[in-house]
N, C-alpha and C positions, 0 to 999 in steps of 0.2 A: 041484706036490706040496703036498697040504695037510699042518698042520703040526697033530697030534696033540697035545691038553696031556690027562693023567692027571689022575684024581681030586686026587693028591696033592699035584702041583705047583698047582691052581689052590687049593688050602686057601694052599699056601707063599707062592704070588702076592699071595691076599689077606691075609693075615697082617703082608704086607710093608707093605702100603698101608695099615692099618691102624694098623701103629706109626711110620708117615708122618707121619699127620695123625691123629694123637688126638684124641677130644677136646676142646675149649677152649683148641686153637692155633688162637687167632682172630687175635693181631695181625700186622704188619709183621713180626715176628721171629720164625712160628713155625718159619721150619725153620733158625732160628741156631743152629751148632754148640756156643753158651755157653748155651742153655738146656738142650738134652740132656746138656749135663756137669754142669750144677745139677742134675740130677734124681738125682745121685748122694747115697749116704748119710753123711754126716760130721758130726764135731761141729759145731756153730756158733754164735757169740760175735758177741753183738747189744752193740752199745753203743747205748745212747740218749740223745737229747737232745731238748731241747726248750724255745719260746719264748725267741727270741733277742732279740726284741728290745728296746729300747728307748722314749724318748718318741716321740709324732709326727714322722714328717719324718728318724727317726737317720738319722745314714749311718754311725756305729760303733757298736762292741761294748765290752760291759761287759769286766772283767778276766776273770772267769768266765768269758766264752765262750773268750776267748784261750787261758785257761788250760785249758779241757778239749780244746779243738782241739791245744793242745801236749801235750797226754798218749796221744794217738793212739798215736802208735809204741809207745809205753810196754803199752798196754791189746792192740794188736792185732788187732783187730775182723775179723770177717767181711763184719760189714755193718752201717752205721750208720744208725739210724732217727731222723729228727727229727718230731717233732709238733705240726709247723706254726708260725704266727708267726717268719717268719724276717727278716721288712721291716717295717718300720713304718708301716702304712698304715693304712686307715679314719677318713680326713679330709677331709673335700670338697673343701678350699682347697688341696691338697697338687697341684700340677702333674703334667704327663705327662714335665716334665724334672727334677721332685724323685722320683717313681717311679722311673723308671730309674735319678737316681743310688745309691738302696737300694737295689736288686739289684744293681746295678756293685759295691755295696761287697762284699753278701754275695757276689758272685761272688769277689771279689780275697781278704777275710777268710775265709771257710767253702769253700766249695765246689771254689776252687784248691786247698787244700791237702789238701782230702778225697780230690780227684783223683787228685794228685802220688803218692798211696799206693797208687792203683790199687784204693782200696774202696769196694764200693757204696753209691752213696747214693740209700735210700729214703727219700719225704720224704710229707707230706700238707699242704693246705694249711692254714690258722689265718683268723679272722675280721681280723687287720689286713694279710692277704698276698693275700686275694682272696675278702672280705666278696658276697653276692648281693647285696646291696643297693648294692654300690660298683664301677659297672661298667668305668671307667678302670684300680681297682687290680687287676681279671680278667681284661683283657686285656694289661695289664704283665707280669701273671705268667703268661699263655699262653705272651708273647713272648718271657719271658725265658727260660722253661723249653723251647719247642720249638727257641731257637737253644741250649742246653747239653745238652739231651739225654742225647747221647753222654757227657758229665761224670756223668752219673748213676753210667754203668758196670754197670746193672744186666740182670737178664737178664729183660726181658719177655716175659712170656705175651699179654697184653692191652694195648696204650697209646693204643686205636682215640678211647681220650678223656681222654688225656695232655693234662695235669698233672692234669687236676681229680679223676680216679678211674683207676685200673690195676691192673694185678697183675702180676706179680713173681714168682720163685723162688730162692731158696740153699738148698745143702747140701739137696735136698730138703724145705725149708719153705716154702709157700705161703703169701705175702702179697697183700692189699692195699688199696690204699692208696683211703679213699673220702673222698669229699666234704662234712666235717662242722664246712663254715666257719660256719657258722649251725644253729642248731636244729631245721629241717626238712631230710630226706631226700627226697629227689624218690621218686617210683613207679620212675622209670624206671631208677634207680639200683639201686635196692633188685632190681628185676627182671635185671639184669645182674649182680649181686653176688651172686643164685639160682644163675646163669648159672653162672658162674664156681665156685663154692663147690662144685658138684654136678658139674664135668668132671671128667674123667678123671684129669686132671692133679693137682687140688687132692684127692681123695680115693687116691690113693694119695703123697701127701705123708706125713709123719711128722705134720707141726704145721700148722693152719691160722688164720695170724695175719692180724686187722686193724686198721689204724691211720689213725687220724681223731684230729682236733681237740679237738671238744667231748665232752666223756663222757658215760655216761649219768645217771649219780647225783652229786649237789652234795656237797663234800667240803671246800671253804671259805665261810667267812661272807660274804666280796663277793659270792660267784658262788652264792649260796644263793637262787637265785628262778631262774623261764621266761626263757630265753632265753640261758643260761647254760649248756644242759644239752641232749642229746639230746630232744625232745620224744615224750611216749610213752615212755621208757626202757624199763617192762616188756612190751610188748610190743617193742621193738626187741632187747632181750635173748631177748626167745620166738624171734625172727628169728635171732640168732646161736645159739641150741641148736638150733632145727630143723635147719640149715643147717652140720652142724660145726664151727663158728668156737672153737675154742680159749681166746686172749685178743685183748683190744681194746688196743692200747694208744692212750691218748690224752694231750692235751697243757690247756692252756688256765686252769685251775684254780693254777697256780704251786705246785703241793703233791705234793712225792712221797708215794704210801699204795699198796702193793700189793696189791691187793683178789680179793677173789672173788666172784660171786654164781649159784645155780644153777646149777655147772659150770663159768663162760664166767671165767676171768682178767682181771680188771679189773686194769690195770697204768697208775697213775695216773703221769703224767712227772712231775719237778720241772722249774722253771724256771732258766736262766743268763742271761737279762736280767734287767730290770727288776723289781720287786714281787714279789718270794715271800710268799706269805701263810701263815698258819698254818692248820694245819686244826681243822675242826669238833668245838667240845668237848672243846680239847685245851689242855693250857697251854704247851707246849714252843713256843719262836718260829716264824720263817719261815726255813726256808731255800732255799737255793739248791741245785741236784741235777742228778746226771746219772745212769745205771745203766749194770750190764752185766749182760746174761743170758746164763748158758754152756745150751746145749740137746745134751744128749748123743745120742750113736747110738742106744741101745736107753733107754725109756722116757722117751722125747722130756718127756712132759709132764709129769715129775719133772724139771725144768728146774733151777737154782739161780741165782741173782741176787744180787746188791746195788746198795744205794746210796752214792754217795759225795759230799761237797761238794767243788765243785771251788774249785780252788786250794791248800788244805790236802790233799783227796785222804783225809779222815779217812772214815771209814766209818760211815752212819748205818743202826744196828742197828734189823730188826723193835721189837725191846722196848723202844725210845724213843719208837715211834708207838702210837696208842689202839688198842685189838680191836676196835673197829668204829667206824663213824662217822655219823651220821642226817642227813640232808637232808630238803629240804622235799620231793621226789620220794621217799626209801626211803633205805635204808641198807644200805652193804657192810660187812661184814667182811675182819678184817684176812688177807691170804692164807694164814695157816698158820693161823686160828681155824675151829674147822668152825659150820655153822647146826644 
């Protein structure tokens, strides 16, 4: 006896296969039951960090870092993003047995304790965690990140080229996380990041965030020249408004400044290592910074934020930082200043 299917049932059939495989479930983990629960709609509370580290060679942390890693429970994070520089690398003399003991360290300092809370951790890499041009400290941090992986906690859409570029979801917010240890972007990057940005997945998100390293626009006086800075920036900006990108957060600059430009959220990180610098055209010193961003249910992109210095924990106000700020590339303004 053959077996009759109806119009009806073969629409239900394919409907079914369809919310199977969406999409831009490209990685190892598209049919994990923790990504289909992320696609759900809730508040979500970023905390961010970034450039940890120290001189060449550290294998600890300043008080700063301790000190915001001990505020975790306090803050309660959905999900914490770091932006990059978490080891102290980009030295040619530095060993394949001084490498690993920097990641041993941030594994025992940051990344146990991130765990231990059960929250995700989103990261990108930095120019001294796994510089192109330094291919000992790339392959460190392949290795160190595909044996911790699962420490991440996070729920992968894409990790088909984990550590260096992926993507990510919470609370239905699409991340991620690209490859911006150095000032050129590959094609091939950029062409998966299309990829990505334009599935299914990332377009019925609420937010679509990216986080990289280097930024696009100079915002302190050391890092006020090429090579310091996304290369191309306005046309890489043209890249992230074609492609819905939201905001960029990035790391590298040592200067918290909330920015905007042409729609896309520039969210400059502070640093909790080494060298905070002050920013451009400004007299106020350097500090040290961590943030959180709360991202509500309805009108995701009316987000609100702060900064704070950690250790004190005191709260560094918009109206302490300049309304815009000019680099040798352009200049952003400050996130609540319009153009």
């Amino acid at each position: 006896m053959k077996l009759k299917i109806g119009p009806l049932l073969l629409v239900l059939l394919f409907a079914a296969t369809a919310f199977r495989q969406p999409t831009g479930f490209t990685g190892p983990h598209a049919d994990d039951p923790l990504l289909k629960q992320e696609r759900r709609n809730k508040p979500l509370r970023i905390m961010v960090i970034s450039d940890l580290n120290d001189s060449y060679g550290s294998t600890s942390y300043s008080k700063e870092v301790a000190a915001a890693i001990q505020k975790i429970p306090d803050i309660k994070p959905d999900i914490i993003l770091c932006g990059g520089d978490m080891v102290a690398g980009q030295k040619a003399s530095l060993t394949d047995a001084q490498l690993r003991a920097m990641w041993d360290s941030f594994h025992r300092n940051i990344l146990t304790p991130i765990d231990s809370l059960d929250i995700p951790f989103g990261f990108t890499v930095g120019n001294h965690d796994a510089s192109p041009s330094y291919l000992k400290d790339r392959q460190a941090a392949r290795q160190f990140w595909e044996n911790h992986v699962a420490e991440t906690n996070l729920a992968f859409v894409d990790r088909t080229h984990f550590p260096f570029y992926f993507s990510y979801i919470k609370n239905n917010v699409f991340f991620i996380s690209w490859d911006a240890a150095s000032e050129a972007i590959s094609p091939e990057v950029l062409d998966w990041m299309s990829g990505q940005l334009n599935s299914r997945i990332a377009q019925k998100s609420r937010l679509r965030i990216v986080l990289g390293h280097l930024p696009l626009y100079a915002i302190v006086g050391d890092k006020n020249k090429p090579g310091e800075v996304i290369a191309d920036a306005d046309r890489t900006l043209d890249f992230f408004t074609e492609n819905g990108v939201d905001m960029y957060i990035s790391g590298h600059q040592h200067a918290y400044f909330p920015a905007h430009k042409n729609g896309v959220k520039l969210f400059h990180s502070g640093c909790l290592g080494g060298g905070p610098r002050p920013l451009l055209g400004h007299g106020g010193g350097p500090k040290k910074a961590y943030a959180v961003i709360d991202i509500p249910v309805k009108s995701p992109r009316q987000f609100s934020f702060n900064g704070y210095s950690p250790g004190t924990d005191s709260l560094i106000t918009l109206y302490s930082l300049p309304e815009s700020v000019q680099g040798f590339n352009g200049s952003v303004n400050r996130i609540d200043i319009p153009y």
